[in-house]
N, CA, C and O atoms as a Maestro MAE file, in Angstrom:
{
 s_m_m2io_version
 :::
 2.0.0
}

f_m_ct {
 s_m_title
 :::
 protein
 m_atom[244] {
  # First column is atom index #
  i_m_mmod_type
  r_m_x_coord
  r_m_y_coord
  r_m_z_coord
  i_m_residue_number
  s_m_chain_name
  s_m_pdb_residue_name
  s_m_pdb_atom_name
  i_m_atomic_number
  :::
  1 25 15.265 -2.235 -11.130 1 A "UNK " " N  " 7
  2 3 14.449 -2.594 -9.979 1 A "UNK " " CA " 6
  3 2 12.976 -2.582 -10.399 1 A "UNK " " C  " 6
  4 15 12.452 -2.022 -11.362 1 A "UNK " " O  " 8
  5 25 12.381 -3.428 -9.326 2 A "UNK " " N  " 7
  6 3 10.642 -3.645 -10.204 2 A "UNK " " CA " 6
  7 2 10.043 -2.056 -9.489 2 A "UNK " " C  " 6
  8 15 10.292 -1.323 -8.531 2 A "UNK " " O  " 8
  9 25 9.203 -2.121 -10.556 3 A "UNK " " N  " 7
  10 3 7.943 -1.169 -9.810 3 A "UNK " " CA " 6
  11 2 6.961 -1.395 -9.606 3 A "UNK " " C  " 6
  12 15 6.519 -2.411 -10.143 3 A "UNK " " O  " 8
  13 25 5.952 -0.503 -8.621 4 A "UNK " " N  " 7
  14 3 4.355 -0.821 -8.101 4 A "UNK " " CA " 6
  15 2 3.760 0.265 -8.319 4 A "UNK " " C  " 6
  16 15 4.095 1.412 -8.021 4 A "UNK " " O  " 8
  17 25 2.481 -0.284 -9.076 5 A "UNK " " N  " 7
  18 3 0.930 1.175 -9.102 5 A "UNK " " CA " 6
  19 2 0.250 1.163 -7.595 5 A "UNK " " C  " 6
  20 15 -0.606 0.296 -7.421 5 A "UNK " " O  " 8
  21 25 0.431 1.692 -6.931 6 A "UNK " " N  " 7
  22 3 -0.724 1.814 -5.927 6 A "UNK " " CA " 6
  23 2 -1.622 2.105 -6.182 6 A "UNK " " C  " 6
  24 15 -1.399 2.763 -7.198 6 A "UNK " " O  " 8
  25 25 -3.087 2.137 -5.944 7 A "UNK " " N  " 7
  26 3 -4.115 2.728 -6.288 7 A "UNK " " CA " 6
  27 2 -5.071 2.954 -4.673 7 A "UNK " " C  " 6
  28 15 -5.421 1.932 -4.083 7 A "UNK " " O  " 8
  29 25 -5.361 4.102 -4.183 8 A "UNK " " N  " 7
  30 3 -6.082 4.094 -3.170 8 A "UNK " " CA " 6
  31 2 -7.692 3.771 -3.602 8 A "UNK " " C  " 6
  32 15 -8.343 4.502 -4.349 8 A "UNK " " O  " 8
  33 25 -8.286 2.301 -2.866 9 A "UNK " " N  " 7
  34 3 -9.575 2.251 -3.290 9 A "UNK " " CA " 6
  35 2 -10.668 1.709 -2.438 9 A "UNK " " C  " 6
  36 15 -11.630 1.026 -2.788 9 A "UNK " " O  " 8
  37 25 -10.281 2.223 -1.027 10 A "UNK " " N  " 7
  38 3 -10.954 2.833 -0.015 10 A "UNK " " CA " 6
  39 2 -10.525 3.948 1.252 10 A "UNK " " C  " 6
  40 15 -9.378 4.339 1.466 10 A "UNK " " O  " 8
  41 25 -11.377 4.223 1.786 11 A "UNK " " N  " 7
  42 3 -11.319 5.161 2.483 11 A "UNK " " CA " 6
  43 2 -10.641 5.570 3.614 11 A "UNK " " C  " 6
  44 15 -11.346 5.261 4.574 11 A "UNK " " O  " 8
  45 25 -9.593 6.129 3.996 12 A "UNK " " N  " 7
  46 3 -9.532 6.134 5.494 12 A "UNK " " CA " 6
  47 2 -9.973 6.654 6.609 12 A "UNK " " C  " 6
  48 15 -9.444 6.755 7.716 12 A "UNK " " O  " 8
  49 25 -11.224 7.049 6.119 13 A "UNK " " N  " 7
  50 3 -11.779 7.338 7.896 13 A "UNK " " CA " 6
  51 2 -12.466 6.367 8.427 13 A "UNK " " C  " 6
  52 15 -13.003 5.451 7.805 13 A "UNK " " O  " 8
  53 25 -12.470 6.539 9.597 14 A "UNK " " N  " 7
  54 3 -12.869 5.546 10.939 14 A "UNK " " CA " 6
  55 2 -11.710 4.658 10.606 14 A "UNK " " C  " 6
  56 15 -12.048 3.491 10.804 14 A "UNK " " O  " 8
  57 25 -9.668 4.809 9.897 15 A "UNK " " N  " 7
  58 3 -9.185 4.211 10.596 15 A "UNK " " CA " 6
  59 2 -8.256 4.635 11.224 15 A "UNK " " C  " 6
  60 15 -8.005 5.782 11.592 15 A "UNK " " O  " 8
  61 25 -7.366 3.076 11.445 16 A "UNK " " N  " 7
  62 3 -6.431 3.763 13.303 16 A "UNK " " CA " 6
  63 2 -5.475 4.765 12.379 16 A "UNK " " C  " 6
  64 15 -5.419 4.638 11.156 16 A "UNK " " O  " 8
  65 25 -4.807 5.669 13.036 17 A "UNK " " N  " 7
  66 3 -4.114 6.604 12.739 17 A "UNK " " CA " 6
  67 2 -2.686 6.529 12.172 17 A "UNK " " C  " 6
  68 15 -2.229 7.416 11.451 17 A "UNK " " O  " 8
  69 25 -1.972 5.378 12.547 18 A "UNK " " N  " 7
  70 3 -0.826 4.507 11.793 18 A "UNK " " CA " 6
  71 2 -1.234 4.021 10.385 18 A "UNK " " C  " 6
  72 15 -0.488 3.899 9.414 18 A "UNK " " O  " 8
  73 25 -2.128 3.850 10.433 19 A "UNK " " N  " 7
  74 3 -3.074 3.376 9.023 19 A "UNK " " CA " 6
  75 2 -3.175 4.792 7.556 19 A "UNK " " C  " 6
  76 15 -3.002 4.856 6.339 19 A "UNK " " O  " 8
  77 25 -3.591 5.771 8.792 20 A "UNK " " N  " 7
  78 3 -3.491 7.044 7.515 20 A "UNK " " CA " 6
  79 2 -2.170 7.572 7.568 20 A "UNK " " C  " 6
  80 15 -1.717 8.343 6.722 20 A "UNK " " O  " 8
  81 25 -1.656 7.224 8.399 21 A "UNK " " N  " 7
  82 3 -0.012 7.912 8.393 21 A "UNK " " CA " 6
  83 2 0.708 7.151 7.209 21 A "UNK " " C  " 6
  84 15 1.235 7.710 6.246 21 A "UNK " " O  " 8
  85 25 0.648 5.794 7.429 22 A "UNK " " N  " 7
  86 3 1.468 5.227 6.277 22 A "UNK " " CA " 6
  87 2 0.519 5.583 5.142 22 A "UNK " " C  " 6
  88 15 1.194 6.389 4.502 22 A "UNK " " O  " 8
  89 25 -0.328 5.493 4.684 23 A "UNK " " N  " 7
  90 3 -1.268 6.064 3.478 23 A "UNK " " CA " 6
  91 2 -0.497 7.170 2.613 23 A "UNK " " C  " 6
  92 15 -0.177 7.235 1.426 23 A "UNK " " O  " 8
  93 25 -0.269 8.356 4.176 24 A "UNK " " N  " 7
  94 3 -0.239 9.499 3.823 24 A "UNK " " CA " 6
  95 2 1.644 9.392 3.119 24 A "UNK " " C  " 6
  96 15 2.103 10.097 2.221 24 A "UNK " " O  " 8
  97 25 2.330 8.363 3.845 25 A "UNK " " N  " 7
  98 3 3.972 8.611 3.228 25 A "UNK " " CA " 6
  99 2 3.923 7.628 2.265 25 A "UNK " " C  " 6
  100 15 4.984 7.021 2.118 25 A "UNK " " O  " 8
  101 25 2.860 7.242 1.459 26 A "UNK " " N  " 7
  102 3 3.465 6.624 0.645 26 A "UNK " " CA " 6
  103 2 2.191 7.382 -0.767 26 A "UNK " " C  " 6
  104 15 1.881 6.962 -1.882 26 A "UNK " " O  " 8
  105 25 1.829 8.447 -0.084 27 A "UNK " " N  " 7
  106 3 1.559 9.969 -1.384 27 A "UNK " " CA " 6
  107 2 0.461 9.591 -1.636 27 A "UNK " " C  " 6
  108 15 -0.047 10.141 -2.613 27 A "UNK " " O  " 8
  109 25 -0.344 8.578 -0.948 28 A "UNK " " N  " 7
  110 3 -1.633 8.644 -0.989 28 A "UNK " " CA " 6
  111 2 -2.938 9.526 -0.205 28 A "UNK " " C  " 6
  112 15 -2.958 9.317 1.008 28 A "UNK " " O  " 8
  113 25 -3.882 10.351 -0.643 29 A "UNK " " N  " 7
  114 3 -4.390 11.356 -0.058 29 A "UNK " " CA " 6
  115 2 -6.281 11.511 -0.550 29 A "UNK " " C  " 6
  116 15 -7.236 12.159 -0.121 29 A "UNK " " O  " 8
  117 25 -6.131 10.841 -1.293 30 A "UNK " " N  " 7
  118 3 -7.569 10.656 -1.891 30 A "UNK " " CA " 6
  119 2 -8.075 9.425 -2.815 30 A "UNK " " C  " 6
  120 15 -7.467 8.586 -3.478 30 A "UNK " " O  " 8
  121 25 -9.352 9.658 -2.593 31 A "UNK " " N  " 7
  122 3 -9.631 7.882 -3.127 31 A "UNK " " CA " 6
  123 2 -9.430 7.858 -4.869 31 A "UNK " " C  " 6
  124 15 -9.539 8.892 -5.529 31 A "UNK " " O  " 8
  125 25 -9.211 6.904 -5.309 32 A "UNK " " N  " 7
  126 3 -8.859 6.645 -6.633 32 A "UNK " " CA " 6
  127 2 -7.427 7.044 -6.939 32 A "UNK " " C  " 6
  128 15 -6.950 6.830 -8.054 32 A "UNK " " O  " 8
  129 25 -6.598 7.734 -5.772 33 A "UNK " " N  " 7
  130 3 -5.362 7.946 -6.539 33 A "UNK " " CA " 6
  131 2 -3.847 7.165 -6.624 33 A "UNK " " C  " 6
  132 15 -3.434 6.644 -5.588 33 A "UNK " " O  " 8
  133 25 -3.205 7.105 -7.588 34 A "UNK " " N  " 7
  134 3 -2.211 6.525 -7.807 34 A "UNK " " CA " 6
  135 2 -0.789 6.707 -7.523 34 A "UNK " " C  " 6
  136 15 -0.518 7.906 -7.573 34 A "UNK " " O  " 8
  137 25 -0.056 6.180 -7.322 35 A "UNK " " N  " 7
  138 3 1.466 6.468 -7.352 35 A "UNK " " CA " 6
  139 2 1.988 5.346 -7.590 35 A "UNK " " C  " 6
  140 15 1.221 4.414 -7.350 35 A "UNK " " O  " 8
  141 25 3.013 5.051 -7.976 36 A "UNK " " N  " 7
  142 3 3.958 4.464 -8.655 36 A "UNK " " CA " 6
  143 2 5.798 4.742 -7.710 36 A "UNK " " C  " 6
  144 15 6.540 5.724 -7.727 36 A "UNK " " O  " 8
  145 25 5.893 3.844 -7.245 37 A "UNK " " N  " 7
  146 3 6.945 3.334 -6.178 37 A "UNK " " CA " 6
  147 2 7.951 2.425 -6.977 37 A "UNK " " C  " 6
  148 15 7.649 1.953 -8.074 37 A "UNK " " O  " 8
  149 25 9.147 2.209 -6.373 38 A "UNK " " N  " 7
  150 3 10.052 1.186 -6.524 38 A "UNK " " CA " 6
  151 2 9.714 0.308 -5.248 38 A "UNK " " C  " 6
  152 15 9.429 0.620 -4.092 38 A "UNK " " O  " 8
  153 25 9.850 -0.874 -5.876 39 A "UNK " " N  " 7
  154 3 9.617 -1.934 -5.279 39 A "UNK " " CA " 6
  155 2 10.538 -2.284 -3.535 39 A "UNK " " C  " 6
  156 15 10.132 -3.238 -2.871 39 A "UNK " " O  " 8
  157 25 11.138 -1.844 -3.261 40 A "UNK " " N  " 7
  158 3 12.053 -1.722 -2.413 40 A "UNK " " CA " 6
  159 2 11.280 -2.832 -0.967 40 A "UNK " " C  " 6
  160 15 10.089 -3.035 -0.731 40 A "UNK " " O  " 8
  161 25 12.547 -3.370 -0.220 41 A "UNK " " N  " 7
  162 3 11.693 -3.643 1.366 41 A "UNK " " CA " 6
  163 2 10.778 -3.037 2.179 41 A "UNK " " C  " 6
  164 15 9.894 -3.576 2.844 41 A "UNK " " O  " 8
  165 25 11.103 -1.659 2.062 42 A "UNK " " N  " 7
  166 3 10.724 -0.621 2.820 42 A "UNK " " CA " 6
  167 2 8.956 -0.339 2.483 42 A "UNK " " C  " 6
  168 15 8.081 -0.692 3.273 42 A "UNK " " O  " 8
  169 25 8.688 0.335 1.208 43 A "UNK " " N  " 7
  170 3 8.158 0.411 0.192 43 A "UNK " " CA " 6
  171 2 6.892 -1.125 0.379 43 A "UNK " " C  " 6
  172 15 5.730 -0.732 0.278 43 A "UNK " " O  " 8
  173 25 6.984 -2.263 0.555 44 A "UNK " " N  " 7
  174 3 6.548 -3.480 0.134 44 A "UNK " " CA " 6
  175 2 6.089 -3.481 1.908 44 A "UNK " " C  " 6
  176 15 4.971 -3.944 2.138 44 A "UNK " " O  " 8
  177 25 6.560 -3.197 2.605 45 A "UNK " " N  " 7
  178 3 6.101 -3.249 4.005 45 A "UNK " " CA " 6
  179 2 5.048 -2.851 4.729 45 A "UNK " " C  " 6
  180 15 4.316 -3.189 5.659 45 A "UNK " " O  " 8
  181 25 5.316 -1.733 3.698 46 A "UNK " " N  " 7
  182 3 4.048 -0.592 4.161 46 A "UNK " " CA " 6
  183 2 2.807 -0.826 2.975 46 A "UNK " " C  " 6
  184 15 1.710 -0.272 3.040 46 A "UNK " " O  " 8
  185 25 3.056 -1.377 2.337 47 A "UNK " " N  " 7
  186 3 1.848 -1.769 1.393 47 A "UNK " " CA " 6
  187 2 1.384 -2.815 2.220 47 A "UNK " " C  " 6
  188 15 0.224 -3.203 2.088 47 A "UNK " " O  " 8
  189 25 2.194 -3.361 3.119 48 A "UNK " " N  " 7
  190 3 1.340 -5.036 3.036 48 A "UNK " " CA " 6
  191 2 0.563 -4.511 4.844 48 A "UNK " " C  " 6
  192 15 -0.156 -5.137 5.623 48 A "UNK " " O  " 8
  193 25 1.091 -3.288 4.893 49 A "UNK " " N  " 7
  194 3 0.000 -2.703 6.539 49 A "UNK " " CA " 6
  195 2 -1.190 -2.446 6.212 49 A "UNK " " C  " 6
  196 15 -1.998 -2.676 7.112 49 A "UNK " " O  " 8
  197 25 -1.763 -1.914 4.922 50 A "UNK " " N  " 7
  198 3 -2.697 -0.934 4.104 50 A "UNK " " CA " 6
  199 2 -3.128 -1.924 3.251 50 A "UNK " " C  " 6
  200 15 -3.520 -1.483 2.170 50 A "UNK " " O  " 8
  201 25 -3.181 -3.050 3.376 51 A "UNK " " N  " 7
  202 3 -3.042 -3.955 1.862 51 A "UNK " " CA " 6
  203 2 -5.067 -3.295 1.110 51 A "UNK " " C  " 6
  204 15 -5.608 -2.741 0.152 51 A "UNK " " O  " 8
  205 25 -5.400 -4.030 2.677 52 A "UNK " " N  " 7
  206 3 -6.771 -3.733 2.655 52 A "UNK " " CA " 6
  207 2 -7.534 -2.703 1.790 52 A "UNK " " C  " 6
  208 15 -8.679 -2.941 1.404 52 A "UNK " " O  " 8
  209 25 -6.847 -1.490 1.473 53 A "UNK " " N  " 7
  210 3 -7.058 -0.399 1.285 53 A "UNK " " CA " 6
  211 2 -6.923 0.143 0.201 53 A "UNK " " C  " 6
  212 15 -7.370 1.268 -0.022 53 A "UNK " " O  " 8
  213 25 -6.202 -0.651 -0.774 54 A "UNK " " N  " 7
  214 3 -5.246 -0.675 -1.709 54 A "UNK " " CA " 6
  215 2 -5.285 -1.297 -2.724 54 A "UNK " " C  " 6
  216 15 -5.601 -2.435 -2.377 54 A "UNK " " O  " 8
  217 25 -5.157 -1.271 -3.827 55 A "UNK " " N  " 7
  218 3 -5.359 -2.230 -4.757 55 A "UNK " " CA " 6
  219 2 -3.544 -1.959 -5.910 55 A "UNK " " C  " 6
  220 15 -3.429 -0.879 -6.490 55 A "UNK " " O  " 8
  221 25 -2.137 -3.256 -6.085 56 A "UNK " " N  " 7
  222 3 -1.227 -2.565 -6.182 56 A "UNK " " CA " 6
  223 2 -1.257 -4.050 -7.527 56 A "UNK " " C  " 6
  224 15 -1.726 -5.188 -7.554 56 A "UNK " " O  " 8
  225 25 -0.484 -3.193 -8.448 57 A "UNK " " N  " 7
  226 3 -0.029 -3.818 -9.603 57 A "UNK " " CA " 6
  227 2 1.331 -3.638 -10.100 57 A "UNK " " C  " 6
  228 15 1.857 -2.525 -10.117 57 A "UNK " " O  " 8
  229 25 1.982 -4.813 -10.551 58 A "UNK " " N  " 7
  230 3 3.358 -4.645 -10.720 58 A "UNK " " CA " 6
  231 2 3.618 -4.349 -12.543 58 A "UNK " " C  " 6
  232 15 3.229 -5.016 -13.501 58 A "UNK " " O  " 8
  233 25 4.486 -2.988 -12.485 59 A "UNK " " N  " 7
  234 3 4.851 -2.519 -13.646 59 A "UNK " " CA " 6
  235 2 5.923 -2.895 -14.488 59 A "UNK " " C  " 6
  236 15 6.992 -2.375 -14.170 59 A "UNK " " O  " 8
  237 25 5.950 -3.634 -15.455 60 A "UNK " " N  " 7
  238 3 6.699 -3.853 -16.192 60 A "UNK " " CA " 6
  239 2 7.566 -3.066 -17.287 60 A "UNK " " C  " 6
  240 15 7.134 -2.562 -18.324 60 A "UNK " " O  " 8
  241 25 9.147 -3.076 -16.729 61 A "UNK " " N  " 7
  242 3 9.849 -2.182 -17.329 61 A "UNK " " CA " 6
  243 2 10.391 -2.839 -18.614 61 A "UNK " " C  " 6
  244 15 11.103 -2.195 -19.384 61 A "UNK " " O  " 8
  :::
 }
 m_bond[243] {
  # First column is bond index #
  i_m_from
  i_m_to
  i_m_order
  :::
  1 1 2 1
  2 2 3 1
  3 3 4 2
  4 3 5 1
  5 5 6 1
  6 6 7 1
  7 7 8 2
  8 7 9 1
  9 9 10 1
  10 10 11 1
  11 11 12 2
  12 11 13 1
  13 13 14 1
  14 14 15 1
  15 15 16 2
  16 15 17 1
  17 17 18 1
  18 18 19 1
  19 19 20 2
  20 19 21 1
  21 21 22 1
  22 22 23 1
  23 23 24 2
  24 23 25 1
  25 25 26 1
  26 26 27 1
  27 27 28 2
  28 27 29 1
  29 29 30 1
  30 30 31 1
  31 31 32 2
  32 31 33 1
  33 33 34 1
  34 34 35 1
  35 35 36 2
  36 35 37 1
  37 37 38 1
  38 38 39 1
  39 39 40 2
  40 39 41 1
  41 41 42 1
  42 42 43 1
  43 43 44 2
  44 43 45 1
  45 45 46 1
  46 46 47 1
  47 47 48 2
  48 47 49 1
  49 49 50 1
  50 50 51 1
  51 51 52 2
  52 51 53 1
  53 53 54 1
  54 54 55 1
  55 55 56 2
  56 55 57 1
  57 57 58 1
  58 58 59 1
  59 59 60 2
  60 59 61 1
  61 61 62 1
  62 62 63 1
  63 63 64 2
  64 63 65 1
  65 65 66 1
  66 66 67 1
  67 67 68 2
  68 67 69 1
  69 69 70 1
  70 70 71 1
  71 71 72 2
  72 71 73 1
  73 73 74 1
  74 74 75 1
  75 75 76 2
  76 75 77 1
  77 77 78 1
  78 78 79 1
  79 79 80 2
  80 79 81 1
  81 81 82 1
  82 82 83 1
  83 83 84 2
  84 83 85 1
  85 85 86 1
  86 86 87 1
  87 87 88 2
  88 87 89 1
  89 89 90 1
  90 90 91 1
  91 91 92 2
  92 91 93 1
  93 93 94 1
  94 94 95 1
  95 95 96 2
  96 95 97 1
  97 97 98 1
  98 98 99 1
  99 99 100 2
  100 99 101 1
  101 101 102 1
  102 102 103 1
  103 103 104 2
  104 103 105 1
  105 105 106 1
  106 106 107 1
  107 107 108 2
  108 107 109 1
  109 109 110 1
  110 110 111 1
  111 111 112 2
  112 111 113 1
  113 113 114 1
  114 114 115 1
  115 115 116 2
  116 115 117 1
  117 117 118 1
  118 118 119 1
  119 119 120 2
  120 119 121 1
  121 121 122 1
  122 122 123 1
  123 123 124 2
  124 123 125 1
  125 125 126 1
  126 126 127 1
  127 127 128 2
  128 127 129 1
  129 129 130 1
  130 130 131 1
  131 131 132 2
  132 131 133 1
  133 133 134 1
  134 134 135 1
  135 135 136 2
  136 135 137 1
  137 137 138 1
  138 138 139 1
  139 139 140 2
  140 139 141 1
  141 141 142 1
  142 142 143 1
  143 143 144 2
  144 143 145 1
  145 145 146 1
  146 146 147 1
  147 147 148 2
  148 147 149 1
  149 149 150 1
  150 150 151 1
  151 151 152 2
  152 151 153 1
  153 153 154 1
  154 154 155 1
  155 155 156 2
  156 155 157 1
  157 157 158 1
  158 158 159 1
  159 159 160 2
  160 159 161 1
  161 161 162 1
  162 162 163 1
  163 163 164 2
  164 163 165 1
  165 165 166 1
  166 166 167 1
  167 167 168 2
  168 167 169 1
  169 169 170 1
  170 170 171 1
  171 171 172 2
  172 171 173 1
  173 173 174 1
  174 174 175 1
  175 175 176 2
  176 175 177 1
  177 177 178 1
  178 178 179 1
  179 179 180 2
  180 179 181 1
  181 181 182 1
  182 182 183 1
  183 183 184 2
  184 183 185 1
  185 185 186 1
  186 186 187 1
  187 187 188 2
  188 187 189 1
  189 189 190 1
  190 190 191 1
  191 191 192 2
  192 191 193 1
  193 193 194 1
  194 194 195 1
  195 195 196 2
  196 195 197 1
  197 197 198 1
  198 198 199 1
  199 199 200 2
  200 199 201 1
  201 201 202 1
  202 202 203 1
  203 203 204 2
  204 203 205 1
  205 205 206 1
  206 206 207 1
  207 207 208 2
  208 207 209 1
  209 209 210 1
  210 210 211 1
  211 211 212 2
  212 211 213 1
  213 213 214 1
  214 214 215 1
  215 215 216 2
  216 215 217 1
  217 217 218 1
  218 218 219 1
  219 219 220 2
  220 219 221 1
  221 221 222 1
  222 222 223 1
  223 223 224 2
  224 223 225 1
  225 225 226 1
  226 226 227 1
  227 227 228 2
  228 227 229 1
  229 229 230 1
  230 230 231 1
  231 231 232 2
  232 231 233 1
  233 233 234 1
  234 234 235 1
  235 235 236 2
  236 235 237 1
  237 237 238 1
  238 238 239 1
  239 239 240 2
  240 239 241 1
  241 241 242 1
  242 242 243 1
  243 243 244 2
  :::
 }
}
């Protein structure tokens, strides 16, 4: 299955609260940081709520 770098590379304050919630379940918590996901529906959904916010690159296995 593919994978994704997330990278958080802005801020979430002043936004709506669904906004830091998904942030927060997909292990993002501070600016500049990364995680690394499987590509999944689920996963790809919630990136594309946050896209704004986010900067995501696909990892080659």
């Amino acid at each position: 299955m593919a994978r994704v770098r997330i990278t958080q590379v802005k801020s979430t304050i002043k936004r709506p609260e669904r906004q830091v919630r998904t942030m927060h379940a997909l292990g993002l918590r501070k600016m500049n940081a990364s995680v690394e996901h499987d590509a999944t529906p689920q996963i790809l959904g919630m990136i594309d709520r946050v896209r704004h916010l986010l900067n995501v690159e696909k990892i080659e296995q």
